[in-house]
N, C-alpha and C positions, 0 to 999 in steps of 0.2 A: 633457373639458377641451379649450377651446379655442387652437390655439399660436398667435402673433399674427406670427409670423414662421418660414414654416417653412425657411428658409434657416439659422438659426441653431440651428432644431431637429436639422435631418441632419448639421451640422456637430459638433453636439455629439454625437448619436449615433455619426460616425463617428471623433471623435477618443476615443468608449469603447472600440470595436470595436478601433481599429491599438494602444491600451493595452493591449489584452484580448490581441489576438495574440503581441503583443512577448513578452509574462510568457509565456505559452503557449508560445511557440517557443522560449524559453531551455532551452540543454542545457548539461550539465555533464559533465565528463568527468575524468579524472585532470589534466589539463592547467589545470583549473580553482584547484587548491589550487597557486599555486606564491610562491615568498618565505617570508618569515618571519614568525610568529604569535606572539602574547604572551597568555599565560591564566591564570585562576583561577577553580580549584575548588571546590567544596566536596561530601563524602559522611559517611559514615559510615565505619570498618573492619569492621565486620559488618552486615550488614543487621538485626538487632534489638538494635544497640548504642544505647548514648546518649551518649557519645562522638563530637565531628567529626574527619572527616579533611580537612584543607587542601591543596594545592601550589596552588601557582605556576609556571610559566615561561614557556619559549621553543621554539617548534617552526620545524624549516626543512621546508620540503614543496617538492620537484624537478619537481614536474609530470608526473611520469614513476610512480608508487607506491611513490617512498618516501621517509623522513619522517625528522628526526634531531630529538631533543629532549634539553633538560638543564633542570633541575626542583629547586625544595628542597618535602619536606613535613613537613607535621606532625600526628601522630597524636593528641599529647594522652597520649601515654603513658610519651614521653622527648626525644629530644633530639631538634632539625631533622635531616633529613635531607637531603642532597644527592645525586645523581644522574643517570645519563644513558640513554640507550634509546633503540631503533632499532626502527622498524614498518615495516610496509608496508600501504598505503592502496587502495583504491578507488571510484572516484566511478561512479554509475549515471549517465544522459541525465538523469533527474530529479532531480537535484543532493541525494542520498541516498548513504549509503556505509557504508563500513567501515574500521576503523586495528585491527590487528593487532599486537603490542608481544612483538616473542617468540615464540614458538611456540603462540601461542595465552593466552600469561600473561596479558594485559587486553586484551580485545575490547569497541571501542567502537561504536557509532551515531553519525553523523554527519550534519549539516544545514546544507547548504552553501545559501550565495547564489550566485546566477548569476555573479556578477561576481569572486567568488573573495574578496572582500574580510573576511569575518567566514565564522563557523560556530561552530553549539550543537553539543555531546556528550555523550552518556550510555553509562556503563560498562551491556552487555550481557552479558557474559560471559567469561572466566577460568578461572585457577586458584585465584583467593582468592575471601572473602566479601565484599572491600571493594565499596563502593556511592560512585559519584560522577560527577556532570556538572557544564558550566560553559560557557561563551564563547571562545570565541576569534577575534583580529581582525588583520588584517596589518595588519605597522610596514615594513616593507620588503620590496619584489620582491627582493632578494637574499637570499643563501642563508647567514646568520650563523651560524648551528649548525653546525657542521661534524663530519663522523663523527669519533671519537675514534682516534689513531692510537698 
């Protein structure tokens, strides 16, 4: 194939390359998750249940690892639930991570954007059978959760 302008050929080749690098050179760090996140879930309570389990909420993330959340769910098996809980997070360079909820009580997978602004989650690991991921996307750079006193 022949280009009929190769001025506009290297131009475009190198506005692929400095897109290419940007995404590439993005790191992520604890300091990446900071403000306040609004979500919704959805799982199972057992992994071979038929049965969903739902929440909702609000998470603050300090930029520092660690996290305050207050949440209602619902099992499908009684009445909404309300609640609150304290994690502690960590983000890898490759905008990957961990939230921690208690002493290991629900251990998630995290997939963060560069820019800190959203992130997907998936329950990994626990003390329960419950199964669930979802979205989460910042409403504000402050910190509206506050630890419970």
């Amino acid at each position: 194939m022949k280009t009929k302008n190769p001025l506009i050929f290297c131009a475009l080749v190198l506005i692929f390359v400095a897109g290419y690098s940007m995404e590439a050179s993005a790191q992520c760090s604890d300091a990446t998750l900071i403000g306040t996140y609004i979500y919704s879930g959805i799982g199972n309570p057992t992994p071979t249940g038929t049965s969903l389990y739902l929440e909702s909420g609000m998470e603050s993330y300090d930029g520092k690892g660690k996290v305050h959340n207050v949440y209602s769910s619902n099992s499908g098996t009684g009445p909404v639930s309300f609640g609150r809980a304290t994690a502690i997070y960590n983000i890898k360079f490759n905008c990957t991570g961990t939230v921690n909820y208690g002493s290991g009580e629900d251990i998630y997978d995290i997939f963060v954007s560069p820019d800190g602004s959203s992130f997907t989650y998936i329950k990994v690991g626990g003390t329960d059978t419950q199964i669930d991921s979802g979205t989460e996307n910042r409403v504000s750079m402050s910190q509206i959760v506050k630890p419970e006193t």
